[in-house]
C-alpha atoms as one frame of an Amber mdcrd trajectory, in Angstrom:
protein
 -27.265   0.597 -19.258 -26.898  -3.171 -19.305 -26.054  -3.382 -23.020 -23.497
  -0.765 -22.453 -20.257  -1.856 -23.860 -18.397   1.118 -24.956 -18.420   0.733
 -28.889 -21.124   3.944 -28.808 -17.714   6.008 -28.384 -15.813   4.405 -31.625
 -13.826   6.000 -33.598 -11.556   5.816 -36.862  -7.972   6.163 -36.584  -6.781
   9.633 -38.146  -3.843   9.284 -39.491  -2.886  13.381 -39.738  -3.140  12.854
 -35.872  -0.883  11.329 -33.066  -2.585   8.307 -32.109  -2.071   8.758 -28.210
  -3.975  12.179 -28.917  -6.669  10.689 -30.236  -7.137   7.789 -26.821  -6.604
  11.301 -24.900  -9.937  12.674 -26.782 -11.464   9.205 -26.893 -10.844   8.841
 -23.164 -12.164  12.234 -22.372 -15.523  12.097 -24.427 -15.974   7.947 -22.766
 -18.063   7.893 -19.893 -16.142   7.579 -16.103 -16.491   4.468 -13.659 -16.910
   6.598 -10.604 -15.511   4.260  -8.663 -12.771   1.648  -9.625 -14.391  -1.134
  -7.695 -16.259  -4.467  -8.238 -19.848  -3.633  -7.733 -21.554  -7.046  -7.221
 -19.202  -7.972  -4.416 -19.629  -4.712  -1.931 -22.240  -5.020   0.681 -22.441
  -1.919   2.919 -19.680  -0.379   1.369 -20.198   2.799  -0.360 -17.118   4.478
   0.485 -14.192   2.786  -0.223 -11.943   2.562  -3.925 -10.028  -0.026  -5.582
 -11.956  -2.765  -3.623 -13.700  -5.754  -4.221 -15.481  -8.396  -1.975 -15.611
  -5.579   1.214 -18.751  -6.255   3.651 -19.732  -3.220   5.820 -16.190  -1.694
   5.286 -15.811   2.642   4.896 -12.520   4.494   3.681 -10.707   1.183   2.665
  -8.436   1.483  -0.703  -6.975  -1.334  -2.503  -8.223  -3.840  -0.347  -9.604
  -7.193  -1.099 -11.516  -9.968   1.321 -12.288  -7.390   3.889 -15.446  -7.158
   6.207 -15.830  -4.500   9.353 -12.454  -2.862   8.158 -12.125   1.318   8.321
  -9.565   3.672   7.628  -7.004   1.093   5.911  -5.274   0.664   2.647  -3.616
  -1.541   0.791  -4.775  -5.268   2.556  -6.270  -8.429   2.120  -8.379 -10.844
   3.930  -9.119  -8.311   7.198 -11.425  -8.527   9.307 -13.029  -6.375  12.329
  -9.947  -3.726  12.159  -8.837  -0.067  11.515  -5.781   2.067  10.531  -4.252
  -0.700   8.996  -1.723  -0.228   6.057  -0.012  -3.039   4.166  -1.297  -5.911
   5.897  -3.610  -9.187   5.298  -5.032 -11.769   7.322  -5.550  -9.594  10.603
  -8.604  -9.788  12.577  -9.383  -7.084  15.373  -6.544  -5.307  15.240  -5.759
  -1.356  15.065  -2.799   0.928  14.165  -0.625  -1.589  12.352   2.090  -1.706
   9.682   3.310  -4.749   7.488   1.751  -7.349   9.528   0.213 -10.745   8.437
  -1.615 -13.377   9.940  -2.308 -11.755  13.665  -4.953 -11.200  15.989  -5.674
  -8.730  18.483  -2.344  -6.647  17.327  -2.365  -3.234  18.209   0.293  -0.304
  17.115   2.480  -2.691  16.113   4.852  -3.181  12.652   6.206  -6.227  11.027
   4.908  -8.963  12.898   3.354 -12.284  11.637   1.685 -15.180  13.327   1.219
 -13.282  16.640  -1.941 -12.484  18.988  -2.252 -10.029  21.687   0.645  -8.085
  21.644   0.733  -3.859  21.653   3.845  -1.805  20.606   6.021  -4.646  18.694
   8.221  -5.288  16.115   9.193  -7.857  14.086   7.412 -10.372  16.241   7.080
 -13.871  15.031   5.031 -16.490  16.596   4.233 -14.076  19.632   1.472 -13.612
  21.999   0.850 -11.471  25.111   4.250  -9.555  24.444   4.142  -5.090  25.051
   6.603  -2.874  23.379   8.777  -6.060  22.431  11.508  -6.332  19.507  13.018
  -9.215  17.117  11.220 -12.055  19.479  10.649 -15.569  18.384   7.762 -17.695
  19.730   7.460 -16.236  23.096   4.904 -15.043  25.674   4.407 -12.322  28.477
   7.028 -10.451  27.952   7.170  -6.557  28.459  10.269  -4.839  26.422  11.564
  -7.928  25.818  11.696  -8.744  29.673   9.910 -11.858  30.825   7.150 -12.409
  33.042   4.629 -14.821  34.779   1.615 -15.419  33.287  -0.602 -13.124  36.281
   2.503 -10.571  36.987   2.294  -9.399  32.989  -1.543  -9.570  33.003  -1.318
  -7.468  36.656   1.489  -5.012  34.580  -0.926  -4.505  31.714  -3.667  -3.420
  33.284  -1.544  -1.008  35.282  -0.893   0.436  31.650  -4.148   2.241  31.249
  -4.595   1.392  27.752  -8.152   2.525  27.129  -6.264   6.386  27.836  -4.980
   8.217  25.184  -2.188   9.783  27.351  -0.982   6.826  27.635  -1.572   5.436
  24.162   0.880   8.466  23.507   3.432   7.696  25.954   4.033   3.843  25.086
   4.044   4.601  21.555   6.542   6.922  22.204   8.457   4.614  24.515   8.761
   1.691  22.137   9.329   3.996  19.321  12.588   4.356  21.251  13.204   0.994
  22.487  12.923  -0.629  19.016  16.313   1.712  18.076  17.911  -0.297  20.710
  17.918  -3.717  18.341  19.209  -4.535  14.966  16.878  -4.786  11.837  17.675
  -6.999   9.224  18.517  -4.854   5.913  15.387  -5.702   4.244  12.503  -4.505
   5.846  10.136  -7.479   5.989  10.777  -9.523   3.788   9.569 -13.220   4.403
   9.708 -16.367   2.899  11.603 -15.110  -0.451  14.455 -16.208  -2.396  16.811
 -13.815  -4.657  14.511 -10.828  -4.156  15.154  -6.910  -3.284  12.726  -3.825
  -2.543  10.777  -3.782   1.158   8.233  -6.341   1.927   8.394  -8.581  -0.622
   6.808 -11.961   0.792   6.135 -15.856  -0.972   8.237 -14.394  -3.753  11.507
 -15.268  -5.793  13.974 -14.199  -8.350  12.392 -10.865  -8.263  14.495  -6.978
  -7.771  13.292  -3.978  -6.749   9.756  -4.638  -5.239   7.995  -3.066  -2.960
   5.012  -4.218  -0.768   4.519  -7.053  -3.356   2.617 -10.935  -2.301   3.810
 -13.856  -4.425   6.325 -12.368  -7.254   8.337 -14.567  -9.347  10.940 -13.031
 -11.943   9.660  -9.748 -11.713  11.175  -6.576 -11.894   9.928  -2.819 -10.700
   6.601  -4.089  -9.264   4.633  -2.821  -6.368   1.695  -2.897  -4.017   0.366
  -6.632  -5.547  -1.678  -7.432  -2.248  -2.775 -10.829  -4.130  -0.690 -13.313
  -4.879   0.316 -14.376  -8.128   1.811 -12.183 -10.023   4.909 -13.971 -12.801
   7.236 -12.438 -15.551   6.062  -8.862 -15.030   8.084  -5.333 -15.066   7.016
  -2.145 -13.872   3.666  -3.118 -12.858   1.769  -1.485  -9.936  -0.933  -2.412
  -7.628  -2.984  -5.735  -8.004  -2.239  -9.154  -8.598  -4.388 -12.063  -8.400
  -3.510 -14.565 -11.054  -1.777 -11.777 -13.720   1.034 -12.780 -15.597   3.037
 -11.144 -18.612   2.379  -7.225 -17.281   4.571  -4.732 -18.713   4.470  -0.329
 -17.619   0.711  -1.314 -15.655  -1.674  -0.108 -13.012  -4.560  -1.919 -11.643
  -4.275  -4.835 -13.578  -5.015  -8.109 -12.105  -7.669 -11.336 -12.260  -6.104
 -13.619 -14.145  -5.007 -10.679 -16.988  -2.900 -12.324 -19.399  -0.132 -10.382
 -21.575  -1.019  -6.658 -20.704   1.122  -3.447 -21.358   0.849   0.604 -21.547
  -2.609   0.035 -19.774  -4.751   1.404 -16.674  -7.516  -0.671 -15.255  -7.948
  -3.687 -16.691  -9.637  -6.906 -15.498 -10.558  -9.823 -15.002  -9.375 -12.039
 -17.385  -8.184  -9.766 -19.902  -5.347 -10.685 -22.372  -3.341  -8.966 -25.481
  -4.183  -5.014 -24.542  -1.928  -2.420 -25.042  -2.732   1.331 -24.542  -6.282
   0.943 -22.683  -8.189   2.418 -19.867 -10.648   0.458 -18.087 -11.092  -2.398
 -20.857 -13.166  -4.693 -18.467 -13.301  -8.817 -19.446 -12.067  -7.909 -22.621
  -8.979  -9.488 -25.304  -7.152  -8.163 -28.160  -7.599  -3.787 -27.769  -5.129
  -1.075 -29.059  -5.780   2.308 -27.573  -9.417   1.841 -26.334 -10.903   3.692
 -23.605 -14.044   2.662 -20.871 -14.910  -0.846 -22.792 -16.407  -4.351 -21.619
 -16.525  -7.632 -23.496 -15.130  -6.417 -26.344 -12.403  -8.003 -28.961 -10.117
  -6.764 -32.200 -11.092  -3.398 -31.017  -8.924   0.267 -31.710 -10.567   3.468
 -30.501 -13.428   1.371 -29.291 -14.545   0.616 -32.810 -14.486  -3.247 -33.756
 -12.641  -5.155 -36.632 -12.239  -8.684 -37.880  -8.956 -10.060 -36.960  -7.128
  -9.515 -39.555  -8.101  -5.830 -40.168  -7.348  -5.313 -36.382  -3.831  -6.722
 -36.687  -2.799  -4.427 -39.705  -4.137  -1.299 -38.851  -2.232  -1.817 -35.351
   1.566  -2.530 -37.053   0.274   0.537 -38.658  -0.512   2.675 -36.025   3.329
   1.107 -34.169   4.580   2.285 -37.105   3.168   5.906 -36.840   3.694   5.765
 -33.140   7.021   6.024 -33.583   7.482   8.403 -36.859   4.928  10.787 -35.320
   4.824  10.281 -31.672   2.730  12.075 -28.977   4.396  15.000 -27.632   3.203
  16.341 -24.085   3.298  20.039 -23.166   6.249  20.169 -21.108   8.346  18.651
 -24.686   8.614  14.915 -23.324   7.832  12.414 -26.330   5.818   9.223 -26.186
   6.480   6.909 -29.056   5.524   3.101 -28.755   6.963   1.096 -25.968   6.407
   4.016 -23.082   3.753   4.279 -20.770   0.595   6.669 -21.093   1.249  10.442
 -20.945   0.757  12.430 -17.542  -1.795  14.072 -19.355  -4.306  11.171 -19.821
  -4.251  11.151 -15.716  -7.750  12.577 -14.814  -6.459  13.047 -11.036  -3.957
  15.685  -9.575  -0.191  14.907  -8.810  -1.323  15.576  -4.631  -4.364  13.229
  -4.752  -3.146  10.162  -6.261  -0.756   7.566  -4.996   2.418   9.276  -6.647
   2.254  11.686  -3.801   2.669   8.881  -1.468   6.025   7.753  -2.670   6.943
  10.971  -4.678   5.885  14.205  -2.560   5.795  17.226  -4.453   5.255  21.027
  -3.794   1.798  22.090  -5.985   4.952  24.306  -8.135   7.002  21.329  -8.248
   4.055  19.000  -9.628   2.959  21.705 -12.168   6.495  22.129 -13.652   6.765
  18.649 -14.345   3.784  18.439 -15.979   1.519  16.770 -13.588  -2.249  18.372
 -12.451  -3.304  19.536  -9.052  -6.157  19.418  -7.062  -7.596  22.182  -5.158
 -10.359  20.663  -2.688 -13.173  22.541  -1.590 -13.504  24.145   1.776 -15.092
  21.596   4.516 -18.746  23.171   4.884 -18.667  21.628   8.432 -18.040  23.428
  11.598 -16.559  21.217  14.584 -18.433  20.956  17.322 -15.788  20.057  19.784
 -11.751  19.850  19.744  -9.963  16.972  19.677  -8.163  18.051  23.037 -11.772
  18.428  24.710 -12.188  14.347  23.557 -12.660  12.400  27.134  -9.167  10.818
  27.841 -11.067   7.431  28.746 -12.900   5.119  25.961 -14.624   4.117  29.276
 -15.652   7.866  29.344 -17.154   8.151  26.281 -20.765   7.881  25.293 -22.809
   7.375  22.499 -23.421  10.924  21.891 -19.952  11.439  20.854 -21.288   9.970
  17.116 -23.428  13.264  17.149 -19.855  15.424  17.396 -18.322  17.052  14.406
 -14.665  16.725  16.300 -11.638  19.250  14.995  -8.707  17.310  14.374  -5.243
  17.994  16.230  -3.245  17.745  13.676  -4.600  19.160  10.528  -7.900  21.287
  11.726 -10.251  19.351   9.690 -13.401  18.451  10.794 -14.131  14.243  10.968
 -16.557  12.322  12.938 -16.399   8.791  14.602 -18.934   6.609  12.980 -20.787
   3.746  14.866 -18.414   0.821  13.564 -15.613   2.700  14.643 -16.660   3.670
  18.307 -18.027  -0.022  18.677 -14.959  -1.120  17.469 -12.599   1.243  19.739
 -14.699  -0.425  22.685 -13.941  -3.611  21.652 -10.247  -3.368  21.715 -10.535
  -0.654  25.243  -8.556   1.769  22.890  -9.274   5.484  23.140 -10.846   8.188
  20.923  -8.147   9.445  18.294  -7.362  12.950  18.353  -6.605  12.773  14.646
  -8.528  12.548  11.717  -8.156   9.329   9.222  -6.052  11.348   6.699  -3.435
  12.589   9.281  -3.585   9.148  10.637  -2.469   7.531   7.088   0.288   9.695
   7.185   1.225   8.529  10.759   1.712   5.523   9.627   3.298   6.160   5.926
   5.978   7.806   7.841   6.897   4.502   9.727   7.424   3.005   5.870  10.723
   3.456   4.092  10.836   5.483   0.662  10.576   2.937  -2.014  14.285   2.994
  -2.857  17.350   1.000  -2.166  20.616   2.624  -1.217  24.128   0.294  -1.080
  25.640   0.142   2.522  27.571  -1.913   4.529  26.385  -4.459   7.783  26.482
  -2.271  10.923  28.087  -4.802  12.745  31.369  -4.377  14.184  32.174  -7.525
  15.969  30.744  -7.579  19.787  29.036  -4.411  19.113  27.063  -2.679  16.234
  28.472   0.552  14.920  26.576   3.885  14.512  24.720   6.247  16.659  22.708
   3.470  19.186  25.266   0.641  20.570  24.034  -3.251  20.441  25.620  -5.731
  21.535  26.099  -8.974  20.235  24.017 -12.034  22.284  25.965 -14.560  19.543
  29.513 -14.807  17.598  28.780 -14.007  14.048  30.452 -16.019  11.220  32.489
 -12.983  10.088  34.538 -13.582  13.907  35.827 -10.680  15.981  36.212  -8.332
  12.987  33.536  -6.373  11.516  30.958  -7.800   9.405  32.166  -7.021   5.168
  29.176  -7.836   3.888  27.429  -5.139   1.717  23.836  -5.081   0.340  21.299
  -2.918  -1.123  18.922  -1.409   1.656  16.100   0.855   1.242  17.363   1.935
   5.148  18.996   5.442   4.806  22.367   6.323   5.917  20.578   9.148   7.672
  18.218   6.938   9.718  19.048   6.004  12.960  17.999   2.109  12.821  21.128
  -0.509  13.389  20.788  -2.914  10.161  22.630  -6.370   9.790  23.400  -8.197
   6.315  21.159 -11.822   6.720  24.093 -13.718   8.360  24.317 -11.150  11.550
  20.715 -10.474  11.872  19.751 -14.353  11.983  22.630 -15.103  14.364  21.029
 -12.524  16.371  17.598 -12.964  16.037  16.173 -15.732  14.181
């Protein structure tokens, strides 16, 4: 329907009516995107969500620039990878966490501006390094030990890498070792000046973000995977050019002065209390529209009729407000009611940073999903995989394999097994869900906890000793300094204030 714009759905504004009752009905009775993607930019990608510009890419999800990419989330600019999570500029790499601007990086977190390296952390300006830790600009080096040029190439190969026993035990093994080292307080974070949250990179005068690319005076903002992003609060996944965002999600493209609103781009500007109000300026409370102006409940005024009738609804907003089931009350200035939210508590995002029992989510309001049974019937276990990649043949795309973890039955498409050969990595015994998770559990909660440096003068306190390689500028004594960490008391990592962790490391 190319003359589709969303106006067929318009409504008047009933005044004996809450007005966020009325988007609920308008939003309910609008035609779905069944996607949230941008169409004309996907080649050979049918399966993936909140994407755009994706070539030959399956099971990506809020991803941008990405070609050959599987099993990943939250990225930008990939290439030729999978089971990838908060990452962008990578290129054939394969089980990594927070990384930027590597190549050939396997199972690795935090690094940036490193090639070849398996098992590391918080590598900068690395290559050729295995199960390494906090290293600057160095080469062949195995657990932070160095080595000759032909002895590490000699000690890699001796690794077996293309085995999944011993994918397992190295993982496990620098797992361990990277507990041995300090970690500066605020998980990376790069390049950024007056900031807090985890991962907040190119950004300044900015608190409490998480996962965030080029932020400037923001405040509560997460997962923007494309820089920039200025004078915005509470605003969650996107980026690119947005500005002026206030209680948003996927928002981005140059969107100008949004608030109260759910997918809206590019370009947009002035909309308040909208879902999916595509290249359009100037809505109140409109629901599935495109190219559209002065509009409330998807029904079109001139300006001036548009501008009064929305101080009126404000007005009634606040003398009558929406009130949900569980009692909570919506009047102007909050964000849309749980019960707009067409997805369940367990299948969204929220679950991700807010797990909840299906009783939990229910009582507070929230909607769950029960999934169908999996009509498919594995074919083979995942322990019955060959342990070799070098093992494995092309009939293994025919399998319907039972995953170790969760029982589920996944396959391993072409991409992915050509892919696995590329890198000499083995089969994974998991499936891509229980793989996510994997890695989700290597990411810190998105919340931020006050402690105090774990440095004690030669040595670190806490569980795992360190000891100081440099004299810090507190002296003998231990370090005073106190910060805001989204490390845990309870976690057994040895964090540093800025001072002790760059006379240590950087």
């Amino acid at each position: 329907m190319i003359n589709w714009d969303g106006t067929q759905y318009a409504r008047d504004y009933d005044l004996a009516k809450p007005f966020l009752s009325q988007l609920k009905e308008l939003n309910e009775a609008t035609p779905q995107m069944a996607l949230e993607v941008n169409y004309p930019t996907l080649v050979n990608s049918e399966y993936v969500n909140h994407a755009a510009t994706a070539k030959n890419c399956y099971l990506i999800y809020t991803a941008d620039e990405c070609e050959n990419v599987l099993y990943s989330e939250i990225l930008a600019h990939i290439r030729d990878s999978m089971d990838c999570t908060r990452s962008q500029n990578l290129e054939l790499c394969c089980g990594n966490v927070n990384c930027a601007r590597c190549s050939k990086v396997f199972f690795s977190e935090d690094c940036v501006d490193s090639s070849d390296l398996y098992f590391s952390y918080n590598c900068r300006g690395c290559q050729n390094c295995f199960g390494c830790m906090n290293l600057r600009r160095k080469s062949y080096h195995i657990f932070n030990e160095p080595y000759d040029k032909d002895s590490y190439f000699k000690k890699l190969e001796s690794f077996k890498l293309g085995s999944f026993e011993s994918i397992e035990k190295y993982k496990e093994e620098a797992h361990a070792f990277w507990l041995r080292f300090p970690r500066k307080f605020m998980q990376a974070g790069s390049k950024s000046v007056n900031v807090t949250g985890q991962n907040v990179i190119w950004s300044k005068n900015s608190r409490n973000c998480w996962n965030t690319v080029g932020v400037e005076d923001c405040r509560y903002c997460q997962i923007i995977t494309m820089p920039s992003v200025k004078d915005s609060y509470d605003y969650t996944i996107w980026g690119n050019g947005a500005q002026r965002i206030y209680e948003c999600m996927i928002v981005g493209e140059g969107a100008d002065t949004v608030k109260f609103s759910s997918q809206c781009w590019p370009n947009v500007r002035n909309i308040e209390y909208s879902v999916f109000a595509i290249s359009s300026h100037d809505l109140f409370g409109c629901a599935n529209v495109r190219n559209k102006q002065y509009c409330i409940l998807n029904k079109q005024y001139a300006k001036e009729e548009y501008e009064a009738l929305r101080e009126r609804i404000i007005k009634d907003m606040n003398e009558k407000p929406y009130v949900d089931a569980n009692g909570r009350v919506f009047k102007y200035g909050e964000f849309l009611p749980y019960e707009l939210s067409p997805f369940g508590h367990n299948e969204s995002y929220a679950a991700d940073f807010f797990p909840l029992t299906k009783e939990q989510a229910l009582a507070q309001g929230f909607s769950w999903y029960e999934s169908e049974p999996n009509p498919y019937k594995p074919t083979i276990k995942a322990q019955e995989l060959p342990d070799s990649i070098g093992d494995v043949k092309d009939a293994i795309l025919d399998q319907i394999i039972e995953c170790g973890t969760c029982k589920r039955p996944f396959k391993v498409i072409p991409l992915e097994l050509t892919l696995l050969r590329r890198f000499n990595l083995p089969l994974p015994r998991a499936c891509s869900q229980c793989r996510y998770k994997e890695r989700l559990a290597r990411i810190n909660p998105s919340r931020l906890m006050k402690r105090k440096c774990m440095c004690g003068g030669a040595n670190s306190e806490g569980q795992i000793a360190y000891r100081n390689t440099a004299r810090h500028p507190h002296g003998d004594g231990a370090c005073p300094n106190e910060f805001e960490t989204s490390y845990s008391p309870d976690q057994p990592e040895i964090i540093y204030c800025e001072a002790c962790y760059n006379a240590e490391v950087a």
